[in-house]
C-alpha positions as CSV (number, residue, x, y, z in Angstrom):
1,X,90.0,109.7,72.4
2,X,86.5,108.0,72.7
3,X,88.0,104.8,74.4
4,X,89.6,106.8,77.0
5,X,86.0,107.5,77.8
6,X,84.7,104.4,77.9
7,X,87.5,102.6,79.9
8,X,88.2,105.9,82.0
9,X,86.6,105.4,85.9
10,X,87.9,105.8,89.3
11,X,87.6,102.2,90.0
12,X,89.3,101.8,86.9
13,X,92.0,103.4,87.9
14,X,92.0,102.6,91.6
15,X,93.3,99.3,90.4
16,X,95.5,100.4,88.1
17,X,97.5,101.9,90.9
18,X,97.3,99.2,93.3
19,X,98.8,96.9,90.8
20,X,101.5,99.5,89.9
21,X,102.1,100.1,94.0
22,X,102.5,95.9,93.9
23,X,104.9,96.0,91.1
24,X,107.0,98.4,93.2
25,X,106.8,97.0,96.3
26,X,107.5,93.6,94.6
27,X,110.9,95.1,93.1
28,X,111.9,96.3,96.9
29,X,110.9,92.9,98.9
30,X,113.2,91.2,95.7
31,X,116.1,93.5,96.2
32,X,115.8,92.6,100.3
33,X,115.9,88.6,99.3
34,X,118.7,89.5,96.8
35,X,120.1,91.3,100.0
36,X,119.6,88.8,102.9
37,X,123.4,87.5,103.3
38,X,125.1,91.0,102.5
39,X,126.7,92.1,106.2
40,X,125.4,95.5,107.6
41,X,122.4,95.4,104.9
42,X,118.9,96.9,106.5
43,X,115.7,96.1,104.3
44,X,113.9,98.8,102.9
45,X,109.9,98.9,103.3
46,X,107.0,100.2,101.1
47,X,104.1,100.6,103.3
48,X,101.0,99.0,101.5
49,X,98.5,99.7,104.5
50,X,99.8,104.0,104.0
51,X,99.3,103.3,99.9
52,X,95.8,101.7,101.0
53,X,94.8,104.9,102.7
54,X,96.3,107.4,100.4
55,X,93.7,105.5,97.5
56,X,90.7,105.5,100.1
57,X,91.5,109.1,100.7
58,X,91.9,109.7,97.1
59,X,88.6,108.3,96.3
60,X,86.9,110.2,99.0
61,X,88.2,113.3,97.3
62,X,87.1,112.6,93.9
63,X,84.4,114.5,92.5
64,X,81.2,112.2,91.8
65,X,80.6,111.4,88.4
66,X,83.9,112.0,87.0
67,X,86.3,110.2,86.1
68,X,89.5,112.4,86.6
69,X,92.7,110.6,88.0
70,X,93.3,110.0,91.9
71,X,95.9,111.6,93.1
72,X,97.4,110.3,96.0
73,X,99.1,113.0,98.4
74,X,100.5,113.4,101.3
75,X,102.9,110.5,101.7
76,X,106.3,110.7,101.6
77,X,106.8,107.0,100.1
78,X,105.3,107.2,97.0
79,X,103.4,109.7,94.3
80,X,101.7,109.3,91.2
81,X,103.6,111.0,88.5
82,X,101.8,113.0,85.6
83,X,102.5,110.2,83.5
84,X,100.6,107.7,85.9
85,X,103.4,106.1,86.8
86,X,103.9,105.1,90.7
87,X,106.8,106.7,92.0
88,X,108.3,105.3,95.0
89,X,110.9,106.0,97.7
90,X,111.2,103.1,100.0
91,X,112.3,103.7,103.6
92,X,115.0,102.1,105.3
93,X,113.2,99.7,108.0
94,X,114.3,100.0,111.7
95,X,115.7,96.9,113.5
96,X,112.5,95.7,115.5
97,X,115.2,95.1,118.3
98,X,119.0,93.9,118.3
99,X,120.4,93.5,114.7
100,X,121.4,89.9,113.8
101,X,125.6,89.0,114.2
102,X,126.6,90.2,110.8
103,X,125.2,93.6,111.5
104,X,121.5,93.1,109.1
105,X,118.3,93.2,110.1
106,X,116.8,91.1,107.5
107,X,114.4,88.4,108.6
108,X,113.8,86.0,106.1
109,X,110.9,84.8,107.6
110,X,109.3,88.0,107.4
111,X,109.9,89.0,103.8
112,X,108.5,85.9,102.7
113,X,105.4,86.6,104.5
114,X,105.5,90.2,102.8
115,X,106.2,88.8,99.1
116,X,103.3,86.1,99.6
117,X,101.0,89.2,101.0
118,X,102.4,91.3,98.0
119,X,101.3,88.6,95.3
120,X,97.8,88.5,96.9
121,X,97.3,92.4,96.2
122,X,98.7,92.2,93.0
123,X,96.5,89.1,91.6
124,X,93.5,90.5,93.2
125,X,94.1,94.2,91.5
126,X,94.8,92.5,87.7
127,X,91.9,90.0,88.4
128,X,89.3,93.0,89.1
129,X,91.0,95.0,86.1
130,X,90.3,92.1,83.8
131,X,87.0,91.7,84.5
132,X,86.4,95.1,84.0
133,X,88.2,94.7,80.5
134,X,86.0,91.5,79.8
135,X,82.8,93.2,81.0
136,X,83.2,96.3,78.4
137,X,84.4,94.1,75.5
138,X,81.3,92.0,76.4
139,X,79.2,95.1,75.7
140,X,81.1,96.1,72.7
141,X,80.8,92.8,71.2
142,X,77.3,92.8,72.5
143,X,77.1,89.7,73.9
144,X,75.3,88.7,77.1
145,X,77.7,85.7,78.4
């Protein structure tokens, strides 16, 4: 389809996955919160600096002038599915030393830090996306500001 064409980039779709990668990683940091007072739990991780260099190396790859979709490989955490979807497997996190009395290794602390950090990546990946969006339906529209 002809808008496929027009709204079809790497960039484009760079940010798409990074705010699909968010949404994930945002579902496991919940699940650890939901988690925090369940004896013998250990937090599962999604690594967003591994994501961050499967994209860079996935753009690095990508043919110049085209605008076919990145695939990310070589990571064991998540995948790109035909579809476009972002598939992930989250790890289960090591305790950094001793595990707390009731057996968990949940630090509350830390997960808040993570779902703050999370939020960040997310808002600044739909923020770029829509001003991509705004920028083409400026053009369409043929307007200037």
């Amino acid at each position: 389809m002809w808008i496929e064409r027009l709204t079809a980039s790497r960039t484009t779709h760079a940010l798409e996955l990074s705010a699909r990668f968010a949404e994930q990683r945002q579902r496991v940091l919940a699940e650890n919160l939901a988690n925090v007072d369940t004896p013998d739990y250990h937090t599962q991780r999604l690594d967003p600096r591994a994501f961050q260099a499967s994209l860079a190396a996935a753009l690095e790859r990508a043919k110049p002038g085209r605008a076919d979709p990145l695939e990310l490989r070589d990571n064991a955490q998540f995948a790109v599915g035909a579809d476009g979807a972002v598939r992930v497997r989250p790890v289960r996190e090591p305790a950094p030393n001793v595990l707390f009395h009731d057996g968990t290794n949940v630090r509350l602390e830390t997960l808040l830090t993570d779902v703050a950090e999370n939020a960040l990546h997310y808002e600044l990946a739909t923020v770029l996306l829509r001003g991509k969006y705004e920028a083409l339906l400026r053009a369409i529209r043929g307007r200037i500001t």
